[in-house]
N, C-alpha and C positions, 0 to 999 in steps of 0.2 A: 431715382429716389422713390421711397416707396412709403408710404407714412398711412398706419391703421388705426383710428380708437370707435368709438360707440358713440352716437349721437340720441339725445332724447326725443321723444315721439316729436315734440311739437318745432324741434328743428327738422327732425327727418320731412314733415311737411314743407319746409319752405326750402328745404332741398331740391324734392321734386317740381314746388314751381320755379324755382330759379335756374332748373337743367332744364326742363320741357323743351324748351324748343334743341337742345343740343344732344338728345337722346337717340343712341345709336340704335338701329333695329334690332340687332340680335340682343340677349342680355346672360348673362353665365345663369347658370341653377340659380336659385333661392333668392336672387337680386331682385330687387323692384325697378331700379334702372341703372346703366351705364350710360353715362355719357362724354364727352369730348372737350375740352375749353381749353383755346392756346397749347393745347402740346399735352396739359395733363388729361388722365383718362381718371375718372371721377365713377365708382363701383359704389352703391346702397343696396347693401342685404336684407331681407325680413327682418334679423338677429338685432337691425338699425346700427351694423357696424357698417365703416364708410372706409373705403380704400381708396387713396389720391398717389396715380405714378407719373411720374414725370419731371421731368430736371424742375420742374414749377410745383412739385407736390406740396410744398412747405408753405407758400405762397397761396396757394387753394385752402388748404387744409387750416390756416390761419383766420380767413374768413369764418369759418365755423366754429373754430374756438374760439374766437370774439363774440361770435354769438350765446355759444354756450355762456359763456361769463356774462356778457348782458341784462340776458331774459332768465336761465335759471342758476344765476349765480357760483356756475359749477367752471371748475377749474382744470381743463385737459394740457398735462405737460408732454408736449411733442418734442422737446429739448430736454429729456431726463440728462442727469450727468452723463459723459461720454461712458465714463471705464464700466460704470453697473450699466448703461443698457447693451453695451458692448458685449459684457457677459452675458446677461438673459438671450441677450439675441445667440448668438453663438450656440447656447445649450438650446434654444427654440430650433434652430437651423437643424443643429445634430442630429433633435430625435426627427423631426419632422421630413430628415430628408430617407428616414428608413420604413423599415416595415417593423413593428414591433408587438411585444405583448405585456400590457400592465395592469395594474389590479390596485383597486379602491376601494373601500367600507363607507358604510354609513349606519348611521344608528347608535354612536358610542357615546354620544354625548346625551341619547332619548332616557329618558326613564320608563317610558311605554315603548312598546315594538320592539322588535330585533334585532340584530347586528347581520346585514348582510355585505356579503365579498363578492367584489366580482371582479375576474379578469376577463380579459380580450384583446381577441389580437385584430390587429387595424393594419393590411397591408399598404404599401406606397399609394397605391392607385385609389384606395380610398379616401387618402387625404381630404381630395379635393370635397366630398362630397362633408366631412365632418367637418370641416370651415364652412360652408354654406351651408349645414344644418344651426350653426353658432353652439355646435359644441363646445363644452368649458368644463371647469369643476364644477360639478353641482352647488354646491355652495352658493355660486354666483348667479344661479338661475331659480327661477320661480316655478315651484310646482307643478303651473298653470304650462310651461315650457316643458319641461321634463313629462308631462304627461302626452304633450304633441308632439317629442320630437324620437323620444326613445322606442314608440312601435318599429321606425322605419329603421331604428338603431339594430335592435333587435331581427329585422328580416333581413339586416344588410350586413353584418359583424359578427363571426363568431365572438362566441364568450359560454363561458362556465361561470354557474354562480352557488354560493353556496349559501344559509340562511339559518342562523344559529338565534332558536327561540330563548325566551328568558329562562325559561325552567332551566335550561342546561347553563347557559349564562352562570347562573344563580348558582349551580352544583360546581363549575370551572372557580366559580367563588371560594367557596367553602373549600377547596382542594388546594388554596392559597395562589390562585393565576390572580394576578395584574392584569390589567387592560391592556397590555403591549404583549405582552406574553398570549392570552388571547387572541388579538388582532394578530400575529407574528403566525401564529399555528393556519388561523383561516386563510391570511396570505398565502401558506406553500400550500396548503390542501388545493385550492384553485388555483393556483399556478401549475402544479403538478398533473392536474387533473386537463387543462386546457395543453400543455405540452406532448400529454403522453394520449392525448386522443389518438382513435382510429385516421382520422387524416392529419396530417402533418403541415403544421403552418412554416414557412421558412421565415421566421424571426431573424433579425439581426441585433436587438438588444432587449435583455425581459428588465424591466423599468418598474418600480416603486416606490410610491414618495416615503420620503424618510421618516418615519416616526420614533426610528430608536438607533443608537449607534449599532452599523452592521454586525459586528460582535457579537451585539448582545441581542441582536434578532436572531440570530444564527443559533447562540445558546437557548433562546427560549424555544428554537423546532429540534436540540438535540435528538428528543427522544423520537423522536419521527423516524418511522421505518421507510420514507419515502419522500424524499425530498429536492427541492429547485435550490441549486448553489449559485448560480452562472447569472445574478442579478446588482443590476447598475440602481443602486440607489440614489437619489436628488431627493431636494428641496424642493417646492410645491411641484412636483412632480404634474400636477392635475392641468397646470398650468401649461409646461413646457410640452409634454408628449400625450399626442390622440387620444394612444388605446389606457390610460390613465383617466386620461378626461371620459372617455366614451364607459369605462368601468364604473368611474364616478357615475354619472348619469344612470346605467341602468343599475345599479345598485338602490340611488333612490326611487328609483320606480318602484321598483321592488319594494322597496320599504314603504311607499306610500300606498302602494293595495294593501298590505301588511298591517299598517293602521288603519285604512278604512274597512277590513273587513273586521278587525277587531274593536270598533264600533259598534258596526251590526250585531257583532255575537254579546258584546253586552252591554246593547242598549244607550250609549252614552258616547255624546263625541270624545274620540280621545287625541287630547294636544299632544304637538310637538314639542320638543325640549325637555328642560328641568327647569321650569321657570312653578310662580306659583299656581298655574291652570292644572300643573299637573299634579300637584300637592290636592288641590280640590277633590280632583278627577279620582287619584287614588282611594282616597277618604270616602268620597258615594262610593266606589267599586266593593270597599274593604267594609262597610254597611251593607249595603247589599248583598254580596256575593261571601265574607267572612272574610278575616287578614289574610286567610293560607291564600285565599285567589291572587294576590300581588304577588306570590310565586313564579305562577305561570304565565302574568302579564307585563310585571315590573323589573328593572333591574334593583334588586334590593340594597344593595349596597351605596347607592346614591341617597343622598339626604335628605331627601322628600319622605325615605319611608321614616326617621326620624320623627318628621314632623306629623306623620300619618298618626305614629304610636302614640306622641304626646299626648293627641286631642283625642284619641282611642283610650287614651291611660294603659301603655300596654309598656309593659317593661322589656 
């Protein structure tokens, strides 16, 4: 039995003192310690994911989520329904037991910054090292993570990326693209592009989380003189397979130099999201610098520039 979730910092401490003395000398990558008790073998990552194997793993692993429920009120179900974690697990097993190549955006929901793609390919033997890095969806990780863990991603995984500024955004606008149709085109360009390199990766499945029925991804790269057909679309993809998760990640990389350096150039921090910092943000910029500058920094079609106009009085 094998049972994995995440423990908070201030459990992760009373982890280590309550193994201390049952602490095996060697420890895997990225672990803070293994250790041994009655039969289960007891794994703490940096990532403060905690692995319990053992015909006793449920019984170990239980203690902790007592805890967790106790002291931070948080609620880990290590009994999910059978049939769904059945599935999950099954489609985790699948990709996880190949070598593969997949590809992830970020940026679609900013109003400031880019939209960057990235694929990569994550052979078998790397697994091990992007579970002990706590590779995930981005999403799930904190900037602060993704800034420490994607260099070593980066020297250790191919990948192509590709980094579509707003000025062009903005023009794929006016030419009547959707955001799927968009994101659809960037997906086969670095797919394409990481396939048909000079060295050849032996993939066993190209993976993409699903954002649109295959269809009609299909029909949005019609016009593409050059395209990947041969793709296993899923659901949170980012989740289930590596090189999904590991695209996700260095995509926000990417996109976080891409906002801070477009700070420096003009002068103002620039937030994340479409929330109201970024309505603000626009507004100085569009003072400052004149409206036409949210061209080249904004995506204009999200409803911040709306609210830009109103208080500009610009029709």
């Amino acid at each position: 039995m094998t049972i994995v979730f995440k423990v908070s910092d201030n459990i992760k401490t009373r982890m280590i003192a309550y193994y201390k003395d049952k602490f095996r000398e060697k420890t895997p990558p990225y672990a803070i310690f293994q250790a041994e008790e009655g039969g289960t073998i007891i794994t703490l990552y940096e990532s403060g994911k905690v692995m319990f194997q053992g015909i006793s793993a449920d019984i170990d692993a239980n203690i902790w989520v007592d805890q967790e429920k106790h002291l931070n009120n948080k609620t880990i179900d290590i009994n999910a329904p059978k049939k769904e974690k059945d599935k999950y697990q099954k489609e985790l097993n699948y990709f996880y037991s190949m070598s593969t190549i997949g590809s992830d955006e970020v940026g679609t929901g900013d109003f400031f910054g880019p939209i960057v793609v990235t694929a990569s390919y994550v052979s078998k033997d790397k697994i091990d090292l992007i579970n002990d890095l706590g590779v995930k969806d981005s999403k799930k990780l904190t900037d602060e993570k993704i800034l420490k863990i994607v260099p070593t991603l980066i020297k250790e995984i191919p990948y192509v990326t590709f980094t579509l500024n707003n000025h062009d955004y903005n023009k794929y606008q006016s030419m009547g693209y959707n955001m799927n149709k968009i994101k659809a085109i960037l997906h086969n360009k670095v797919l394409y592009a990481i396939t048909h390199k000079e060295e050849k990766y032996p993939y066993d499945e190209i993976v993409v989380d699903q954002f649109v029925y295959p269809r009609k991804y299909f029909e949005h790269i019609m016009e593409a003189t050059e395209k990947v057909t041969n793709i296993t679309f899923t659901t949170k993809a980012e989740s289930k397979c590596a090189s999904v998760a590991v695209a996700s990640c260095i995509s926000r990389y990417i996109f976080l130099k891409k906002i801070d350096e477009l700070s420096k150039e003009l002068g103002v921090v620039i937030p994340k999201g479409a929330t109201t910092s970024a309505d603000e943000v626009g507004l100085e910029i569009a003072k400052k610098y004149g409206f036409a500058k949210l061209n080249e920094v904004a995506k204009l079609n999200f409803k911040n520039v709306d609210k830009i106009k109103e208080t500009l009085k610009i029709k």
